[in-house]
N, C-alpha and C positions, 0 to 999 in steps of 0.2 A: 504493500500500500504506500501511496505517495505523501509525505508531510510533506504539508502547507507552507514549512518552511522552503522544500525542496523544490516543490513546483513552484512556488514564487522565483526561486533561483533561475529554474527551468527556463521561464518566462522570460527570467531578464536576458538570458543567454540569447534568446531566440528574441525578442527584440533588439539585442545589440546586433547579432548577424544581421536582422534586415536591415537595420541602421547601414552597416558598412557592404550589403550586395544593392548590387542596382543594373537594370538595362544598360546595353549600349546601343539607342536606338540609332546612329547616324555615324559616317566618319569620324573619328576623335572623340565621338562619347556626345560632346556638344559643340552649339555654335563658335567658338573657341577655338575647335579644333587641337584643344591642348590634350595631346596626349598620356595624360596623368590620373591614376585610377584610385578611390577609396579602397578598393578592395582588400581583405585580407586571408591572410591562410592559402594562398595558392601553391599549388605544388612545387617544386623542383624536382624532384623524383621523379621523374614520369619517363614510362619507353613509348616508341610511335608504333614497337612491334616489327614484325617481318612478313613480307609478302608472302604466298603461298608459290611455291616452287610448281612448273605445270603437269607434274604426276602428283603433287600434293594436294591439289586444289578442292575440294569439297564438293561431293557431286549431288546435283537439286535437281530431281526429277530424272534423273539418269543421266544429266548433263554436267560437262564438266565448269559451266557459266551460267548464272539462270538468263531466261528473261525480262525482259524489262519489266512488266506486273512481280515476276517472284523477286527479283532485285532489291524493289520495290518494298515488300513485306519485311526484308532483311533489317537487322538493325544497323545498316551501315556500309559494314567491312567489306562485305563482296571478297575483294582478292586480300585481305590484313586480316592474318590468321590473328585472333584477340585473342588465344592464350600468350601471346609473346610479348602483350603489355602489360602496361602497370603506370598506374592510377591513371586508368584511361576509360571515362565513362563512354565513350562512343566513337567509333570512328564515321563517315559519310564517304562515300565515293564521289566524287564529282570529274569534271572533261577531262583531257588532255593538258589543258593550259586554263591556270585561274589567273585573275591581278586581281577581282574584287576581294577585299578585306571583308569580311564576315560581320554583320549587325545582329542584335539581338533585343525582341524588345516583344513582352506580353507572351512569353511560351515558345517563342518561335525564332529561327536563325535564317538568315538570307543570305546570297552570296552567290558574285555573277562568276559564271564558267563559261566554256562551250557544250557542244554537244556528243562529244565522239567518245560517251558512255551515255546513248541515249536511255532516258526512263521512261518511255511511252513509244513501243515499236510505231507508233503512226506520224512522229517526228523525227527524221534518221538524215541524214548529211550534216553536212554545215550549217551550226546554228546560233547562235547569241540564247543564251541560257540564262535565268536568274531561278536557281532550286532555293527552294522554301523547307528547313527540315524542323521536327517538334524536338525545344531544346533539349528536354531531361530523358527523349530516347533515341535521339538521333532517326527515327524514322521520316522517310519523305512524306512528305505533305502537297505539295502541287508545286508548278513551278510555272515562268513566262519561255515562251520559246518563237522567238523571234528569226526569221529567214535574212538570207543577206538582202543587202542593199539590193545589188545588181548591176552597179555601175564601176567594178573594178577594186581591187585590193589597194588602190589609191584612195579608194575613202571606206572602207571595210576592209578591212586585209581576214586574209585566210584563217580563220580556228582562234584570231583573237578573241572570239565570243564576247557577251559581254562585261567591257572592263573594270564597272563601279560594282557596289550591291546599292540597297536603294537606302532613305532616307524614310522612318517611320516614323508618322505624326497621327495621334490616334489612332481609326481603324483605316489609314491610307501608307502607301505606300509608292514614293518618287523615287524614279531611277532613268537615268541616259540610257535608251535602248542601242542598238549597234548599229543601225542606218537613220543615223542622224536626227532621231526624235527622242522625247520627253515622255516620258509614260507614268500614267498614274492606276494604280491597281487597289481593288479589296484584298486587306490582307488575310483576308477568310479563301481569299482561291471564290471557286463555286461552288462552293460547298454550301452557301446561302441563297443559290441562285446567281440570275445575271445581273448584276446592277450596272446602269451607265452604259456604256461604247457596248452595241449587240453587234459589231460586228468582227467579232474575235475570230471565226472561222476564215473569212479573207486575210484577216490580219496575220493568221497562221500560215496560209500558203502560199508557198514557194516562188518566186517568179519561173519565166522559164526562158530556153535563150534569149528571147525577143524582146523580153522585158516585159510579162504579160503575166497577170497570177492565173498557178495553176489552180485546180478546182479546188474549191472550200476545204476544209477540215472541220471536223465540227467540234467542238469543244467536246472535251470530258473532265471530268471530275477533280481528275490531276492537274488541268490547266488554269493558267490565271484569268481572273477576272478581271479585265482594262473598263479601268472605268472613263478615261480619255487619253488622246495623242496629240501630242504637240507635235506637228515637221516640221522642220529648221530647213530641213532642205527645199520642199515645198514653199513655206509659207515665205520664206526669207532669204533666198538662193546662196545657204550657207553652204562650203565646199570643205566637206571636215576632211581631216588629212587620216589617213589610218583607220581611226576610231573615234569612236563618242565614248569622254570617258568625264569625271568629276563629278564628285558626290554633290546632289543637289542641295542648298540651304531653304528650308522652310522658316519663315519671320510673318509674324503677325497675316495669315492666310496670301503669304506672295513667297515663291518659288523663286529663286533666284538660283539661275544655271548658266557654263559658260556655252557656246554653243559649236567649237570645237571648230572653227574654220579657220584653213590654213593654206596653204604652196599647194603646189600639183607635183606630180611624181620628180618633175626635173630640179624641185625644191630650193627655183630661182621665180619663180613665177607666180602670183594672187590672186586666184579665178576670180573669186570673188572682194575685191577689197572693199565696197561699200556696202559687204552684209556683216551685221555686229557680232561682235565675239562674246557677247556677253547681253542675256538678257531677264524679265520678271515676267512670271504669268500670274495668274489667278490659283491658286491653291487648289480651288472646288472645278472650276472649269476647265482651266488648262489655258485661258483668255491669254493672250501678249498684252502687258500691262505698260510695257517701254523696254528699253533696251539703253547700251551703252554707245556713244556716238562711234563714226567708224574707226576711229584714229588706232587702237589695236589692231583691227585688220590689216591697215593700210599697212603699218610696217611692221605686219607680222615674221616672225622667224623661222617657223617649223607649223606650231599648234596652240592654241588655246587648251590645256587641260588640267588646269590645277582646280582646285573647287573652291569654292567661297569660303568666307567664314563673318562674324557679325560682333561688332561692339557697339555698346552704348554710352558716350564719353560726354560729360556736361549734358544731357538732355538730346546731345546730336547722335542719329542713329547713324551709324557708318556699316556698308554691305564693304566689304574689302576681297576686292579681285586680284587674283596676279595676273598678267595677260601673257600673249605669247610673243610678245614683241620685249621680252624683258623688263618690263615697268610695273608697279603695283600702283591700284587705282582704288579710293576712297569713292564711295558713290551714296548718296542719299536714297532710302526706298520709292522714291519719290520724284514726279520727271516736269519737263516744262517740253513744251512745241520748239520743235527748229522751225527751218524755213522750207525744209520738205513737208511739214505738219507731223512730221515722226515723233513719239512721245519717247521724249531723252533723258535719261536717267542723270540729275544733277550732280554734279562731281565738287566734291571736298576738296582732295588733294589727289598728286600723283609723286612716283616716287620712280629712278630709274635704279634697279637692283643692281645694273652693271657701271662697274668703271670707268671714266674715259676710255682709259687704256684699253678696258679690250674692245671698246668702240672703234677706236679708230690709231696707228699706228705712229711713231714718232713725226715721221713725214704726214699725218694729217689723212692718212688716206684711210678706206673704212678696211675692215679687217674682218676676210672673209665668215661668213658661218660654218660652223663644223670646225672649223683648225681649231688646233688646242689653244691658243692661247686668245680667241676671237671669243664675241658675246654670245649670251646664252636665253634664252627664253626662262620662263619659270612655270616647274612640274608640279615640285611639291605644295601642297597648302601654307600659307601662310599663318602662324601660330599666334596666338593672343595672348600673353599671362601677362598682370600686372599693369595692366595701362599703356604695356608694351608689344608691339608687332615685331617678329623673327621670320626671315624669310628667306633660304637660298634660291643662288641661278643653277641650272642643269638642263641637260638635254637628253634627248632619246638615247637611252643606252644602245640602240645601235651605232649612234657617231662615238662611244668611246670616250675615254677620259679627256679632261679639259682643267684649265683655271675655272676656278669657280669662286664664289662670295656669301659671305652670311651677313645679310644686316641688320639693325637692331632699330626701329622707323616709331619716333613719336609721332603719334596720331590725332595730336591736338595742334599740329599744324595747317594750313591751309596753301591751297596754291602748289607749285611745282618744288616739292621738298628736294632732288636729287641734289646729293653731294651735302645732306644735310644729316646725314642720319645723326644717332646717338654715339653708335660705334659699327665699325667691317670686322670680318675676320675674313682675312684672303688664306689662312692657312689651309682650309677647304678646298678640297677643288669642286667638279658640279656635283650635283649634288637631285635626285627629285624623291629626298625623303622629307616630312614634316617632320621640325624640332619639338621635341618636348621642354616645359620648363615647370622646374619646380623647386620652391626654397633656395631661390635665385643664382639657380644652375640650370641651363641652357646644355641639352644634349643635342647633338647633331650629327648625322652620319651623313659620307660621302658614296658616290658612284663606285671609286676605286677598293672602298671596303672598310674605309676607316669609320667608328662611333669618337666623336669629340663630347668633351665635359668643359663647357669655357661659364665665364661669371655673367652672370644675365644683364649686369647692371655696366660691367666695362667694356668684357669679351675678353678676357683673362684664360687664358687655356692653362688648365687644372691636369688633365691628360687625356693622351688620345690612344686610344686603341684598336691595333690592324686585325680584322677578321681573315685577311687574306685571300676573301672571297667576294665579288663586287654585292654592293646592297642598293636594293629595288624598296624595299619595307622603311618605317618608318620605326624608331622607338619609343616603348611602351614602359613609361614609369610605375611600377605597380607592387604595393606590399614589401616596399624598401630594396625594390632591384631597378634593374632597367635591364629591357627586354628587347632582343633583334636577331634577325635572320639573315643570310645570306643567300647567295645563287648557289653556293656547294649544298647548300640540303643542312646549315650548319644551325642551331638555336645557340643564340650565347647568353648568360644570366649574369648578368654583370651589378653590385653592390652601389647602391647609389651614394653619391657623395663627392666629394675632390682627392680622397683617393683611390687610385684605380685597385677593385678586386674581382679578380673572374672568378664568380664560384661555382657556374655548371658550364658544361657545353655538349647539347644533345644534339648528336646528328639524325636527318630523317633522309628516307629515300628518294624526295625527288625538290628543286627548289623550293625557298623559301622566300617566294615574292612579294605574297600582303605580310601586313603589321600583323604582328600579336595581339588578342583582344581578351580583356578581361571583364568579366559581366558574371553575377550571382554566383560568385565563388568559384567558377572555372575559369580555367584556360585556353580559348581556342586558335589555333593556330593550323594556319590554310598551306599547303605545301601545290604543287601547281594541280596535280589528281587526287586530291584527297582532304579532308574536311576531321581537326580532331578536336574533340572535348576530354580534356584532362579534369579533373578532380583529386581531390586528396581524399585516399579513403574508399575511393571509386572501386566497384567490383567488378572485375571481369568478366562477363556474361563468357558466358561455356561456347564454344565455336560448332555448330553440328556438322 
């Protein structure tokens, strides 16, 4: 029998834990973008386990693979034999190649892939994916499955699938789909029926050479529910380069997204320079409520893909974009008519992230894009702690290492701040991870592999340490470590503080391209095929 005394303890225990678990409904947790976690108790112990060798594999229905429906039923692992972990409450299969960083928020996990482990044999090639799984068993739930573009790996490229997961506000869910639209979903799937946009079955099928859809799909059960679609390409002859990628911000019911238009394949060229790289809709409709003037396009450099993030300083709401022409732009929720009658989003301040120098060369001349020691666009989110904006320059990790910059940008100025900041740190090179900051330490990792620890308030470098393997992910301050991945498949758990202490290093089987995310006491961490939920304590479910 329980004393009164003991359950009241009970209690308190179990209110303290929900005190310190919570969602991570968006990019970075929140508007902020600060990747810095309450959390507590999370493992470092943990294995990711071992694939199943192809005479080991576990055979479902006399098959050496199931099907997509018994896939489906699984809790997860598919090929990740789960006796071989530890404190591992679930593993997910997902595509070939992830970038989306995993959210979490109301029971449920999100997270963009492709398609080349399809879970519904009635959608099979190449797809842009966003799988929905149920947090506490890793079971699938539904998911969006989106066809290419159609107009070339120049603005869709091959099995990139797609690149963000979405943005959870209530029961909505906002996410860049892979041919250049905006999508808003029930995060119920159809499981509640059809709400909004009925015409998901075209929206599911295919083009065909010609550029024509092939016949309907009809929804099922497993599929998402679009409740509306923004085209950028359509509505606004946006020309994205690649991909559609950056986590959308939702403020006071407006969407604020960038809209990913960039160069043509010979990536000297602006198809579009007078479509904006940055715009607001309506939250509930999906309405174009303004946008940002062109001036990002015009001298764009590669892409718009970094995502937004939101401060409120003296009363002035500030949306903060980094653009792809290397400058960060302050903008108001709020827009005024030009002389096209276009609703323009009014602009606070601007900020150019890059140098003279790598602008332009001693003799004055401009200095190509891509050379290493030339300007850079900016990938990563720009980071909010303290009244303070952190923001590196970097580029597509296919152009390769480069100089690179980390700025430190007061936000209570106005007008063209470049060459104003607070503090640089050039010991960076490029860079498209988001800085963490916390108890005025400023973490930052670079392309080439290196995590920095500098002083948030000078830019004081405390130390730096080489993973030796390039980094894509962003780090994750959480339960008194700091937390990062590399391309080798490598986890490092690093001591937070100004001195440097490595105190785990787990490797997994395949990259380590999103950030680490921590939400209600686990750990989840995306390798490019596969989806894990760590727990401390966590029981290995039996493998049949």
């Amino acid at each position: 029998m329980t004393t009164k005394p003991t359950l009241l303890l009970a209690l308190a225990f179990a209110a303290t834990a929900s005190l310190q678990a919570a969602d991570y409904p968006q990019w970075g947790g929140g508007n902020t973008r600060n990747m810095v976690s309450d959390e507590k108790g999370l493992p470092i112990d943990f294995d990711p386990g071992k694939k199943y060798g192809p005479k080991a594999a576990p055979k479902i229905a006399g098959r050496l693979r199931p099907n997509a429906e018994e896939a489906n039923k699984q809790p997860g692992a598919e090929d990740i034999d789960m006796s071989t972990t530890k404190n591992c409450l679930w593993v997910a299969k997902l595509g070939s190649q992830t970038y989306g960083t995993p959210v979490i928020a109301n029971g449920q996990v999100y997270v963009g892939t492709n398609n080349e482990s399809p879970r519904d044999d009635k959608h099979t090639g190449d797809r842009g994916i966003v799988m929905v799984f149920d947090e506490y068993t890793g079971q699938f739930k539904w998911q969006l499955v989106s066809p290419k573009m159609g107009t070339g790996k120049v603005n869709d490229w091959e099995y990139l699938g797609i690149c963000a997961s979405p943005t959870i506000v209530g029961d909505k869910a906002y996410v860049p789909g892979n041919r250049c639209q905006i999508i808003c979903m029930d995060v119920k799937g159809l499981s509640d029926g059809n709400q909004g946009m009925q015409e998901e079955n075209t929206f599911m099928a295919p083009l065909d050479k010609d550029g024509k859809n092939t016949a309907p799909i009809a929804p099922g059960k497993s599929d998402a529910d679009i409740l509306w679609v923004y085209d950028m390409y359509k509505e606004l002859g946006v020309f994205q380069h690649n991909a559609t990628a950056g986590f959308p911000l939702v403020v006071d019911g407006k969407v604020f997204v960038p809209t990913c238009n960039g160069v043509d394949w010979t990536h000297t060229n602006i198809p579009a320079p007078n479509s904006p790289s940055f715009i607001m809709l309506d939250a509930e409709t999906g309405t174009l409520l303004g946008e940002q003037d062109s001036i990002a396009s015009q001298r764009v450099l590669h892409c718009s893909w970094s995502s937004p993030n939101y401060l409120e300083l003296g009363g002035k709401k500030q949306i903060i974009f980094a653009a792809g022409d290397g400058w960060v732009y302050s903008m108001a929720p709020e827009t005024k008519k030009n002389a096209e009658d276009l609703d323009i989003l009014a602009e606070h301040w601007r900020y150019d992230a890059n140098p003279p120098e790598y602008r332009k060369n001693s003799a004055g001349e401009p200095i190509k894009y891509v050379e290493y020691d030339g300007p850079s666009e900016i990938i990563a989110t720009p980071t909010i702690a303290d009244g303070l904006i952190y923001v590196p320059i970097g580029q597509d990790p296919e152009h390769g290492e480069g100089v690179g910059m980390l700025s430190c940008i007061d936000p209570k100025a106005t007008g063209d701040i470049s060459g104003k900041a607070v503090w640089t740190f050039k010991g960076i090179e490029r860079s498209i991870s988001t800085p963490a900051v916390k108890d005025g330490l400023v973490y930052a990792a670079d392309y080439t592999g290196r995590l920095f620890c500098l002083d948030a308030k000078t830019g004081k470098e405390y130390w730096k340490f080489d993973t030796k393997g390039h980094i894509w992910a962003s780090p994750l301050v959480a339960d008194g470590k700091v937390w990062i991945g590399n391309e080798e498949g490598e986890l490092f758990i690093l001591a937070e503080g100004k001195e440097l202490k490595e105190l785990k290093t787990i490797e997994f089987p395949s990259p380590l391209l999103s950030s680490v995310v921590a939400a209600n006491g686990a750990v989840y961490i995306t390798t490019h095929t596969h989806l894990y939920c760590f727990k401390e304590g966590a029981k290995t479910p039996e493998t049949k």
